[in-house]
N, CA, C and O of each residue as an XYZ file, in Angstrom:
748
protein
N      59.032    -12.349     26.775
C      58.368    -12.111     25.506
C      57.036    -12.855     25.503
O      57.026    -14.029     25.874
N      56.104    -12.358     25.178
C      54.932    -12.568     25.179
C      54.397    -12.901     23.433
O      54.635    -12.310     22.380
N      53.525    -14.219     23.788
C      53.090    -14.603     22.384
C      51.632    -15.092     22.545
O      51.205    -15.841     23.423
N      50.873    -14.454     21.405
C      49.665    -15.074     21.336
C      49.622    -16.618     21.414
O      50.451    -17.422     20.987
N      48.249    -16.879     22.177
C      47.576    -18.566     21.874
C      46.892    -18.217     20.662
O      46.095    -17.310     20.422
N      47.523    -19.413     19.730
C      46.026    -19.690     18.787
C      44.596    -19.728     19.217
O      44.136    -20.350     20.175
N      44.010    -19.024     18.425
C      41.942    -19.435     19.490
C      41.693    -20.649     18.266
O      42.299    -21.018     17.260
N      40.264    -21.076     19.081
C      39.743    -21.650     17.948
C      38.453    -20.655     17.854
O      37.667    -20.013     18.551
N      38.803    -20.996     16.429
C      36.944    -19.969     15.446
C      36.242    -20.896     15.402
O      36.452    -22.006     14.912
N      35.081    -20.369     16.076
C      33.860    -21.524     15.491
C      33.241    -20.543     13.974
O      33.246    -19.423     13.462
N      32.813    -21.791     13.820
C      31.996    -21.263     12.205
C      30.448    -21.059     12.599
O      29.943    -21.138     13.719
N      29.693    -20.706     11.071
C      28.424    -20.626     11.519
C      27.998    -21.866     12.091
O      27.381    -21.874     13.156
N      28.344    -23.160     11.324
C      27.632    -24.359     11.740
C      28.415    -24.613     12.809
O      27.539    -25.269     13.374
N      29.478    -24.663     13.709
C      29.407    -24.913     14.621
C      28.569    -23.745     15.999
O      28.490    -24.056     17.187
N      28.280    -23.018     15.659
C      27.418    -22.123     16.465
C      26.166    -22.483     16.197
O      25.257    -22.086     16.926
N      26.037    -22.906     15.626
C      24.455    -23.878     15.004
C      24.267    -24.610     15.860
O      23.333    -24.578     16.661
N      25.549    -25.729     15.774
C      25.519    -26.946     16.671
C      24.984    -26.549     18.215
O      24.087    -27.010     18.921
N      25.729    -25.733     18.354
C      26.267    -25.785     19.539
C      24.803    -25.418     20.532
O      24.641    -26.030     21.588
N      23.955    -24.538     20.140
C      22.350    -24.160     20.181
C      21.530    -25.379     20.215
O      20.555    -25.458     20.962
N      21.823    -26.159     19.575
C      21.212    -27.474     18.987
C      21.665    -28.288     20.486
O      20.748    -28.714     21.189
N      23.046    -28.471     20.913
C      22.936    -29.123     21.941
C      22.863    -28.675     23.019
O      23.354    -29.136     24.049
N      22.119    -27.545     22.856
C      22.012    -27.008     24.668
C      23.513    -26.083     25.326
O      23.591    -25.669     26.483
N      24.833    -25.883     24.024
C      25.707    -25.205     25.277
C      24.951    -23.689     24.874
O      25.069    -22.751     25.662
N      24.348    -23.566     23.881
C      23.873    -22.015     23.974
C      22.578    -22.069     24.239
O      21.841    -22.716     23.496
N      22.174    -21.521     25.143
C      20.331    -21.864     25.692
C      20.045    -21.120     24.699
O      20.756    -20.371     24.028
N      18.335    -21.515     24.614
C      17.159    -20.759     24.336
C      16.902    -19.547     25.127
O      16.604    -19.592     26.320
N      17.014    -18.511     24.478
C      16.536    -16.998     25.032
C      18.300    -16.224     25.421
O      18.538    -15.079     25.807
N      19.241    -17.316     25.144
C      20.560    -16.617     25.507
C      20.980    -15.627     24.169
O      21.189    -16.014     23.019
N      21.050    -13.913     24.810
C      21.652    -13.441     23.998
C      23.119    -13.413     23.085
O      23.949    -12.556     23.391
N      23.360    -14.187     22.175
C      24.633    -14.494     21.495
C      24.826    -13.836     19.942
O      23.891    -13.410     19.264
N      25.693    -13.844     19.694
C      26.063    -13.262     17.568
C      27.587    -14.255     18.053
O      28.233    -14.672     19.014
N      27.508    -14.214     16.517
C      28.625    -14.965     16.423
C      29.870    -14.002     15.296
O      29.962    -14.025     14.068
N      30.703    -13.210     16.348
C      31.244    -12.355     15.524
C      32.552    -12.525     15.384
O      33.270    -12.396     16.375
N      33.078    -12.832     14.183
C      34.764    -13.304     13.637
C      35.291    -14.159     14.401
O      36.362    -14.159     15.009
N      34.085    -15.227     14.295
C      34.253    -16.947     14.935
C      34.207    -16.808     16.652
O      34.693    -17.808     17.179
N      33.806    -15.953     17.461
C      33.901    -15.847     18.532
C      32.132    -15.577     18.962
O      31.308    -14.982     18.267
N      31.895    -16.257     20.384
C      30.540    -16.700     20.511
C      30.111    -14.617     21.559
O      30.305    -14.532     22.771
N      29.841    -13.969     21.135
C      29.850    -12.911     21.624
C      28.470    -12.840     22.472
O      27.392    -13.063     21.921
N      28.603    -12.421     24.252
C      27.329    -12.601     24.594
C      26.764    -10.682     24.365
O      27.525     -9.735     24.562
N      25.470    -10.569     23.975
C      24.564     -9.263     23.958
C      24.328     -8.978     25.104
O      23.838     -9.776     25.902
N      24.680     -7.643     25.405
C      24.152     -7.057     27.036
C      22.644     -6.536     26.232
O      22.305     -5.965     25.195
N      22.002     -7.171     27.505
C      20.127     -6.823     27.967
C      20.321     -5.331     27.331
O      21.268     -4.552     27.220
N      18.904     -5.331     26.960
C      18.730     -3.812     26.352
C      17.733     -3.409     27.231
O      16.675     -3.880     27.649
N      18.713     -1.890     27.467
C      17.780     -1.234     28.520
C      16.796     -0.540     27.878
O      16.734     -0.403     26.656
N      15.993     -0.080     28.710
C      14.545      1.413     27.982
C      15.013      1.779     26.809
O      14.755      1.344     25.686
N      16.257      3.245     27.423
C      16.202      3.880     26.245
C      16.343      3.153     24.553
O      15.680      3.455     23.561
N      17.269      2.286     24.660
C      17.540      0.911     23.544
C      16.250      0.450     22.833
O      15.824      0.839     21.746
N      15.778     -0.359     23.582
C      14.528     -0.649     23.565
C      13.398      0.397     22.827
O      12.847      0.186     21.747
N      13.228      1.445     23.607
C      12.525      2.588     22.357
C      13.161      2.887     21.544
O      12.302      3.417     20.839
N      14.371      3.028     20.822
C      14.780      3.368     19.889
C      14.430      2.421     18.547
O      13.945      2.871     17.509
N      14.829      0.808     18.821
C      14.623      0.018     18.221
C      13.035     -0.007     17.407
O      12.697      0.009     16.223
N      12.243     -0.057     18.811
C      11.263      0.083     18.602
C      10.288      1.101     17.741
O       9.358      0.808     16.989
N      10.801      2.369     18.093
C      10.514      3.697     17.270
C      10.749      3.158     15.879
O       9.976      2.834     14.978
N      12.245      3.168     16.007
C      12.606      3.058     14.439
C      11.877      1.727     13.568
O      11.218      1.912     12.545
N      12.043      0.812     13.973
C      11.113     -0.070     13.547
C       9.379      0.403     12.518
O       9.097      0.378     11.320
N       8.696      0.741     13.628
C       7.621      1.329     12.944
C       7.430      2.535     12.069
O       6.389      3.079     11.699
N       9.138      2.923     11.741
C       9.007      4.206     10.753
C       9.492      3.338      9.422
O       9.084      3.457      8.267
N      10.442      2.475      9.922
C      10.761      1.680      8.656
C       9.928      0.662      8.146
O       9.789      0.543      6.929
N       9.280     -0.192      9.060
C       8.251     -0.895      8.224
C       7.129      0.009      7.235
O       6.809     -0.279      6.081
N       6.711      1.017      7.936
C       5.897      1.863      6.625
C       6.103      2.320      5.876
O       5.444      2.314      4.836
N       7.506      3.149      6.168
C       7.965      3.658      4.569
C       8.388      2.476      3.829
O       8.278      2.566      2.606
N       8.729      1.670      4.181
C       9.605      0.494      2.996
C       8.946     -0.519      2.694
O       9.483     -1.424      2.056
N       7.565     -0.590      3.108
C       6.686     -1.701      3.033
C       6.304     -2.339      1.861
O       5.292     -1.856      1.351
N       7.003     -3.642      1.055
C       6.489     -3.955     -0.141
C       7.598     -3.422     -0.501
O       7.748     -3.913     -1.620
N       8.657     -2.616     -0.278
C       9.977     -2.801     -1.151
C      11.092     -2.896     -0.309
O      12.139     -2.409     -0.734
N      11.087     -3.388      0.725
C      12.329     -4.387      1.416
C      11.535     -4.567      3.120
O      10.692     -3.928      3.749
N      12.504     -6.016      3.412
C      11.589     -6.612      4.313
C      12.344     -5.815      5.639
O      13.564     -5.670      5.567
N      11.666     -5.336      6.764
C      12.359     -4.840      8.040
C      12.885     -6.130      8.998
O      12.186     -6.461      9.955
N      13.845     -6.676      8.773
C      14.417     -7.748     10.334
C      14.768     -6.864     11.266
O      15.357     -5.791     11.135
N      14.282     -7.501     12.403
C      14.548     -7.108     14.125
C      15.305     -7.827     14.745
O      14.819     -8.915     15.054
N      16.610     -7.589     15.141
C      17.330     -8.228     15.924
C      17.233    -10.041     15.133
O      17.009    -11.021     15.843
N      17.465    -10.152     13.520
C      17.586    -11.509     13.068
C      18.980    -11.909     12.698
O      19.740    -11.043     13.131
N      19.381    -12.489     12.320
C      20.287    -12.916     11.689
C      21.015    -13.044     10.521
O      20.503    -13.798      9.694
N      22.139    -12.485     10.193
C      22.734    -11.746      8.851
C      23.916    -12.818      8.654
O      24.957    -12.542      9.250
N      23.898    -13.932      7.944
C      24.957    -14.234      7.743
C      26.100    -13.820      6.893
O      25.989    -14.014      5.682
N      27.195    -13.271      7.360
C      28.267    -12.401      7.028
C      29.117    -13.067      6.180
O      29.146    -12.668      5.016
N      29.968    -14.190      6.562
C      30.620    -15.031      6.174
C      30.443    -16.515      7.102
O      29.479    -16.764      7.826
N      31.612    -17.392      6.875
C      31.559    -18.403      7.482
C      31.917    -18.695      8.851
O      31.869    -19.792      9.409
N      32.374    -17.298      9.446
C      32.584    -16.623     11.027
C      31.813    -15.604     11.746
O      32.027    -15.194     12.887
N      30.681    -15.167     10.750
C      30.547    -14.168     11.476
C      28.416    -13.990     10.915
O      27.928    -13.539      9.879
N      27.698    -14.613     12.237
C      26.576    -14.342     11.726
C      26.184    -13.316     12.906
O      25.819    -14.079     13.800
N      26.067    -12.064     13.370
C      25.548    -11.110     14.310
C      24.219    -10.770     13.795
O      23.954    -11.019     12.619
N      23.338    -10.209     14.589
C      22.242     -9.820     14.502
C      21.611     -8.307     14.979
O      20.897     -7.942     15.913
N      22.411     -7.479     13.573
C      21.922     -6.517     13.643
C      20.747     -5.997     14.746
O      20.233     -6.897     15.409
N      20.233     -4.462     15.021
C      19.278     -4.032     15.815
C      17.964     -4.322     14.402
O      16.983     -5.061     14.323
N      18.489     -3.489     13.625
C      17.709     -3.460     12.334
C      18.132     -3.854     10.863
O      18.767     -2.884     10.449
N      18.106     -4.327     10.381
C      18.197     -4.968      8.878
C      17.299     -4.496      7.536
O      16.344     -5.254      7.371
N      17.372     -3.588      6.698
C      16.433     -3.802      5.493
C      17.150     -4.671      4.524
O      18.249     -4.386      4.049
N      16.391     -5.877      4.222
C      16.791     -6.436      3.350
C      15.893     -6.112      1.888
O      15.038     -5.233      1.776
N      16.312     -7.021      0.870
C      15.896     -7.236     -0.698
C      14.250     -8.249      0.032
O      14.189     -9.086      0.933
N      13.408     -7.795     -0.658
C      12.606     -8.958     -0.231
C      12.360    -10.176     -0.843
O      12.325    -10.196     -2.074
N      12.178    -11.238     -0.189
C      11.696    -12.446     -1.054
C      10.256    -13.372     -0.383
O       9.849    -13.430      0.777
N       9.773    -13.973     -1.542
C       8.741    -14.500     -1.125
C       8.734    -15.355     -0.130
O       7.690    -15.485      0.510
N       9.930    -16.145      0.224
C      10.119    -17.143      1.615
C      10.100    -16.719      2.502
O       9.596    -17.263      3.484
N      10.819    -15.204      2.514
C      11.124    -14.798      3.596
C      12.347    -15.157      4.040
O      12.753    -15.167      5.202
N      12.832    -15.411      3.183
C      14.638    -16.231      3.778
C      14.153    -17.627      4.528
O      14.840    -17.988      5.484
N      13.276    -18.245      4.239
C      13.307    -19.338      4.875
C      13.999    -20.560      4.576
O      13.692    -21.586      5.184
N      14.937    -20.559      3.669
C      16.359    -21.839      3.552
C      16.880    -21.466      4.124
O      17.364    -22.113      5.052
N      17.207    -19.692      3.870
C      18.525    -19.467      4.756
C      18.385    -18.258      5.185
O      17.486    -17.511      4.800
N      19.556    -17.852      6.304
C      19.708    -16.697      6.510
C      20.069    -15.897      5.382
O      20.781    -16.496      4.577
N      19.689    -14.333      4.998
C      20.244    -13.906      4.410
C      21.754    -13.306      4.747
O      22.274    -13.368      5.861
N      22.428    -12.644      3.433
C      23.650    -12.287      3.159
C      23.546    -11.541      2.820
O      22.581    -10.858      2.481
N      25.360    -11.378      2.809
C      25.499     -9.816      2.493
C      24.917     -9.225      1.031
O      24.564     -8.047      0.974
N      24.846     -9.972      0.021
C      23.781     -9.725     -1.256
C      22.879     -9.303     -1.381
O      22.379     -8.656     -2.301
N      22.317     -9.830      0.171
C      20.433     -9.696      0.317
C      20.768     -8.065      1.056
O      20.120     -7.109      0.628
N      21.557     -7.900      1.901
C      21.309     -6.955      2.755
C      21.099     -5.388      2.201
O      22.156     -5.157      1.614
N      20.076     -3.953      2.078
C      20.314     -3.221      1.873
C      20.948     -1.893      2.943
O      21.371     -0.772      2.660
N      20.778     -2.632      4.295
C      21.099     -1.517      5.564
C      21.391     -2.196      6.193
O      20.609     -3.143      6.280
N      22.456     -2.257      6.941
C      22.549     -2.172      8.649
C      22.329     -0.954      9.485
O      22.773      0.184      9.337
N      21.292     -1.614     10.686
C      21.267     -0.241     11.545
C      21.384     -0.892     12.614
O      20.747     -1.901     12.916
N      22.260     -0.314     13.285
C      22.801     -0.757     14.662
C      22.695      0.358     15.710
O      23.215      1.433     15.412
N      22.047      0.231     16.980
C      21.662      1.391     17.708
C      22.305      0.744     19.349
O      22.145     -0.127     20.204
N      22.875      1.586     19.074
C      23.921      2.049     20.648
C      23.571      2.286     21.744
O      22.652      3.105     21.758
N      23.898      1.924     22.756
C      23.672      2.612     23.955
C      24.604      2.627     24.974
O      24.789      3.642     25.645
N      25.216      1.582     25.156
C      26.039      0.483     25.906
C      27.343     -0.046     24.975
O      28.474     -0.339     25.363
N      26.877     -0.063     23.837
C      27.797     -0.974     23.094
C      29.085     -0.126     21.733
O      29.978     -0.618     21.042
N      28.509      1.402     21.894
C      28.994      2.498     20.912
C      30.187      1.846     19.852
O      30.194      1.380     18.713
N      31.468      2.179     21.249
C      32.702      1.589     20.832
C      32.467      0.177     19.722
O      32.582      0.175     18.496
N      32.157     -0.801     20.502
C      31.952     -1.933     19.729
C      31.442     -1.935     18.269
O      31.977     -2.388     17.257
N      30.266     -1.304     18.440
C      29.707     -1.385     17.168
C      30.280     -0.446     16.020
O      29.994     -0.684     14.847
N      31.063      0.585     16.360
C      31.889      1.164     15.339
C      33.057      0.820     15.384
O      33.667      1.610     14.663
N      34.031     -0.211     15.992
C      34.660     -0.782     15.810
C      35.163     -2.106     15.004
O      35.793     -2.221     13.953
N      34.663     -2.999     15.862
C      34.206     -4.400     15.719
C      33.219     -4.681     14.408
O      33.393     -5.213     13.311
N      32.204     -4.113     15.015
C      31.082     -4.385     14.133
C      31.650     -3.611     12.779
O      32.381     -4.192     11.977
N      31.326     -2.553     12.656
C      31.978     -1.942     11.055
C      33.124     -2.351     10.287
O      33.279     -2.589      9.089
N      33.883     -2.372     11.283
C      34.985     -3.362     10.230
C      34.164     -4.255      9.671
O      33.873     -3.841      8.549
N      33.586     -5.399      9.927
C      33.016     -6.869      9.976
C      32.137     -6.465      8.868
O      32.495     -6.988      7.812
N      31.286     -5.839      8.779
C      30.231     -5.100      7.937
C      30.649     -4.531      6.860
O      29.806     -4.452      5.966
N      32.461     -3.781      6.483
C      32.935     -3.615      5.495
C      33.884     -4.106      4.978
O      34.550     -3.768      3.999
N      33.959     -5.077      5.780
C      34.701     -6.638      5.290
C      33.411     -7.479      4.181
O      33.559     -7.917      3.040
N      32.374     -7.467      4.925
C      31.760     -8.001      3.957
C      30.977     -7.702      3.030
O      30.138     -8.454      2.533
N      31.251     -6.328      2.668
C      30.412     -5.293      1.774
C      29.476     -5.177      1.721
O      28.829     -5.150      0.674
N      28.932     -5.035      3.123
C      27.448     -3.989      2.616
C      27.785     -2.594      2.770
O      28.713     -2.012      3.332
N      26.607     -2.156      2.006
C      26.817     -1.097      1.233
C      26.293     -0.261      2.110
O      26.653      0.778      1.556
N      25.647      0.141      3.173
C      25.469      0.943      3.951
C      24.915      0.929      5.461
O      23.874      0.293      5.631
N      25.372      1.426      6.341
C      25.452      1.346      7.759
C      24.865      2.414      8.367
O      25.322      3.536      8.152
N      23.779      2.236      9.208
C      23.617      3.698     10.021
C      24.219      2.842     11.884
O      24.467      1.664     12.138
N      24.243      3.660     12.485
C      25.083      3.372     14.043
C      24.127      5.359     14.559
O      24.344      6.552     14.346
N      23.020      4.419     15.345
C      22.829      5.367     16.547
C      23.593      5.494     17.959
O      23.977      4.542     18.639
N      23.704      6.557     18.197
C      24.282      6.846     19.057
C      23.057      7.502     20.135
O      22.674      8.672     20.136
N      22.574      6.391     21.038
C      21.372      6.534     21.999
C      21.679      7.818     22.715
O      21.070      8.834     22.381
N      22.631      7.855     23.735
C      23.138      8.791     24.381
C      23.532     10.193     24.056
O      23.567     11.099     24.888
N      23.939     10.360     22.304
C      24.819     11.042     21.880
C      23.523     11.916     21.100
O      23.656     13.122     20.896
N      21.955     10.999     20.588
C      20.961     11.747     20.249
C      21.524     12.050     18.317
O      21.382     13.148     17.777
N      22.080     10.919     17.659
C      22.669     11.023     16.525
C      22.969      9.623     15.351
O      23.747      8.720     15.659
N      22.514      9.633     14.530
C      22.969      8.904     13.506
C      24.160      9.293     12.896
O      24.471     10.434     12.556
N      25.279      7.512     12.696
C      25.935      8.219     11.822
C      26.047      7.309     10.307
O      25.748      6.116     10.352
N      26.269      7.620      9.639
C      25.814      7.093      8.432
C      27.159      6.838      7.712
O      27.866      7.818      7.480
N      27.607      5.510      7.307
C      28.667      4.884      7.000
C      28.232      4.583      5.329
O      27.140      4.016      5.299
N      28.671      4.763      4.269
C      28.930      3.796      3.026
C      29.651      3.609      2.375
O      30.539      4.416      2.652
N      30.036      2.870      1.361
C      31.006      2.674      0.266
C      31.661      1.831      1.014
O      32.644      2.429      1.453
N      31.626      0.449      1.497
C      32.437     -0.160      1.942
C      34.080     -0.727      0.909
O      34.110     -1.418     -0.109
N      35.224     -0.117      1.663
C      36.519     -0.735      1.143
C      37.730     -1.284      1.812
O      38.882     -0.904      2.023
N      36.812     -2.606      2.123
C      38.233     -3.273      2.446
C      37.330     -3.476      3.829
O      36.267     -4.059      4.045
N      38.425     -2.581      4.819
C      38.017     -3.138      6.662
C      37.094     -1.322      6.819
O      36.616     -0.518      7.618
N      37.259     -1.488      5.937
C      36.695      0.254      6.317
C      35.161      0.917      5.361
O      34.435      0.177      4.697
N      35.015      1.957      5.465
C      33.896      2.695      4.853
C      34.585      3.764      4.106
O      35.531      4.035      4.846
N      34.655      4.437      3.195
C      35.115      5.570      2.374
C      34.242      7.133      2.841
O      34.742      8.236      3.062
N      32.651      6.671      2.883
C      32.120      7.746      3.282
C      31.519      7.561      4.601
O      31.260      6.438      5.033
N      31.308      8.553      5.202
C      30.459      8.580      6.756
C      29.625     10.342      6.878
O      29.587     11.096      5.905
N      29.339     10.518      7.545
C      28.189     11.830      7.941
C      27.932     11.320      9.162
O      27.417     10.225      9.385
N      28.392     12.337     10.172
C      27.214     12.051     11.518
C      25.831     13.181     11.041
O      25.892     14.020     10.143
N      24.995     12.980     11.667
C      23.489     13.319     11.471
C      22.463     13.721     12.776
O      21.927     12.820     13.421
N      22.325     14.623     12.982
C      21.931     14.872     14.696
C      20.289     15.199     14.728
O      20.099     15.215     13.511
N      19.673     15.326     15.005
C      17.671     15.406     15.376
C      17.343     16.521     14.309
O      16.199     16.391     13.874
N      18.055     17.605     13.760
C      17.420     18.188     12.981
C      17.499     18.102     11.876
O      17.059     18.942     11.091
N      18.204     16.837     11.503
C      18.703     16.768      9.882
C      17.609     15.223      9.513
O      16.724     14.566     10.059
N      18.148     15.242      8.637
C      17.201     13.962      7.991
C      17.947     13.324      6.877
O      18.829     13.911      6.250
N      17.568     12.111      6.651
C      18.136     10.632      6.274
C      17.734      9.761      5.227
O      16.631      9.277      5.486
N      18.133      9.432      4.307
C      17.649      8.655      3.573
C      18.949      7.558      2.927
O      20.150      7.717      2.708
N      17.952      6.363      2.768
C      18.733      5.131      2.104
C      19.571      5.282      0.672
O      19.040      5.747     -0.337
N      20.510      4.971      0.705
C      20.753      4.659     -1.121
C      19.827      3.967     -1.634
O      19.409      4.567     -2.625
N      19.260      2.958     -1.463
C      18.581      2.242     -2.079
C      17.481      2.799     -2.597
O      17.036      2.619     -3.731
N      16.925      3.673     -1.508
C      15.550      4.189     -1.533
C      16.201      5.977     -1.407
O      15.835      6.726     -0.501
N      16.706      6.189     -1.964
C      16.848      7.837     -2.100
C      15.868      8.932     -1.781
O      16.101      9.827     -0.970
N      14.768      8.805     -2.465
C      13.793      9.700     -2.882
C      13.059      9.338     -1.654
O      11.957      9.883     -1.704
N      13.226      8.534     -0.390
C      12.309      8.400      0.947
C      13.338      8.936      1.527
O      14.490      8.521      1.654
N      12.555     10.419      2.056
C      13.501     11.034      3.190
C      13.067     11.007      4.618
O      11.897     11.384      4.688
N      13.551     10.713      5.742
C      13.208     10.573      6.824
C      13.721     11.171      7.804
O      14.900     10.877      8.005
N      13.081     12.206      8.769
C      13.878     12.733      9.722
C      14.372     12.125     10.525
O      13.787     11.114     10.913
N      15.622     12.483     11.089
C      16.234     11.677     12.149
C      15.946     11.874     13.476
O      16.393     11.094     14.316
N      15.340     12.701     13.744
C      14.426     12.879     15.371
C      13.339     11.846     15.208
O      13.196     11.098     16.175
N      12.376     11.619     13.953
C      11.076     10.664     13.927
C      12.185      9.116     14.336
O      11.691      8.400     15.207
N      13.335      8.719     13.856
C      14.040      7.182     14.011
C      14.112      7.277     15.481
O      13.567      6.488     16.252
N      15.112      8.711     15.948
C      15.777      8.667     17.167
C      14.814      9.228     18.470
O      14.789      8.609     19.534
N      14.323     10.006     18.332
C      13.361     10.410     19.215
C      13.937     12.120     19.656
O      14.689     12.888     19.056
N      13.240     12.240     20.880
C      13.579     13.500     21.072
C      14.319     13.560     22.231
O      14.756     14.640     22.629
């Protein structure tokens, strides 16, 4: 008969620490997801342009009404700070500079796939509707598709839509900004 080991969870501040003394280098890709120190696989090209694409469609449409984070830091709870591909948050004049923002602040997660699919609609979405934000997009690099998660309840989402290059997209927050999903994803 087989029985789990207890793990230990680190928290945010001990993943803090731990940066602070050198066991997590500078430039090491890490998130810290449901107390576990998770390393990021390198982002290849296609990744890389996607991020990138999308980036410069969202900073212009949303400019002056929520701030675009790149690969920053979302603190979730007291286990779980990951760092989204993309983030629109609420904006503020600091810039979040006391703290990371939260799930309060957050109006999107966008998480873009390539390598990591499974994970991020797994792992990650649970985690994301554990801590209620209110809406999720998950590209699918390979697959050439958004899929669009909201209503978080519980470990789960209530609504979803996949979304493929000829359809187009828009935020709850920001409704009335519609955006094609070939201009985020490419062609």
């Amino acid at each position: 008969m087989q029985t789990e080991t207890p793990k230990k969870l680190f928290t945010v501040d001990d993943y803090h620490r731990m940066a602070e003394v050198g066991i997590l280098h500078p430039g090491e890709r890490t998130e810290l997801i449901n107390g576990e120190v998770v390393h990021k696989e390198s982002m290849n090209p296609p990744h890389r342009s996607m991020v990138s694409r999308a980036t410069q469609i969202l900073v212009a449409r949303f400019a002056g009404r929520a701030e675009v984070a790149v690969q920053l830091p979302v603190q979730l709870n007291r286990y779980s700070q990951p760092e989204p591909d993309i983030s629109l948050l609420f904006p503020r004049k600091d810039f979040y500079k006391s703290r990371h923002p939260g799930p309060d602040d957050v109006l999107l997660v966008f998480e873009i796939a390539h390598t990591t699919l499974e994970f991020d609609r797994s792992v990650k979405l649970e985690m994301y509707a554990k801590a209620g934000i209110r809406e999720v997009w998950i590209a699918d690099v390979a697959g050439g598709s958004i899929t669009v998660f909201r209503n978080p309840t519980g470990k789960a989402y209530s609504a979803q839509a996949r979304l493929d290059r000829h359809d187009t997209i828009s935020m709850l927050a920001f409704p009335e900004t519609v955006i094609a999903v070939s201009d985020l994803i490419g062609e």
